[in-house]
N, C-alpha and C positions, 0 to 999 in steps of 0.2 A: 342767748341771742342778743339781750340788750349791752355786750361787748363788744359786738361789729359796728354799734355807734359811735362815734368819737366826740365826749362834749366838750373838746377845745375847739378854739375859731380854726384849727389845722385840716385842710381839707385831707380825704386818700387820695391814698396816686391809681392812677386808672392809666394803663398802654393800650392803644389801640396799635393795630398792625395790619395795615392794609397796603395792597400796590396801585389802587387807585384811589386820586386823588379828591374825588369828590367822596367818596365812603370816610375817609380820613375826617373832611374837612367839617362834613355834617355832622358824625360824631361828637368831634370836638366841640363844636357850638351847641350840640344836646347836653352833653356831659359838663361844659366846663363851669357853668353856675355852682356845681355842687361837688367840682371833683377838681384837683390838680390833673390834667391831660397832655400825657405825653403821644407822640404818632412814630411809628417805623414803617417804612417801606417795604419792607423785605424780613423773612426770619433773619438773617444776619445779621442784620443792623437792630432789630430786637433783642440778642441774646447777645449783643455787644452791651449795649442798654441796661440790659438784668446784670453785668454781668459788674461796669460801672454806678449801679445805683448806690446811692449811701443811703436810702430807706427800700424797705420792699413796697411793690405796687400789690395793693390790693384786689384790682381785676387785672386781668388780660384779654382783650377782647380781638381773637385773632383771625382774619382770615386764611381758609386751609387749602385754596386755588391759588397758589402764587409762585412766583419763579425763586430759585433760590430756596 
């Protein structure tokens, strides 16, 4: 377990994936103290994201109501 901590100053990446904007926006200011935070709108523009990343994101935090 004590692998999933990382003791460089290098934060994980964490994607949130939501279609509305304030779900997105709160997140992000929960999460961004202790995480790199990235946001997508849509699964497409998500797995655009995954598919461009040059590290892997360590969560996905996805909303499963969404267009697209």
């Amino acid at each position: 377990m004590n692998h999933f901590f990382k003791s460089s100053r290098q934060k994980r990446k964490v994607l949130v994936v939501d279609d509305e904007l304030v779900n997105r926006e709160l997140l992000q200011a929960i999460l961004s103290m202790n995480y790199d935070v990235s946001t997508a709108t849509c699964g497409t523009e998500a797995l655009d994201m995954l598919r461009a990343a040059d590290e892997q994101y360590s969560l996905i935090l996805l909303d499963i109501l969404m267009p697209q």
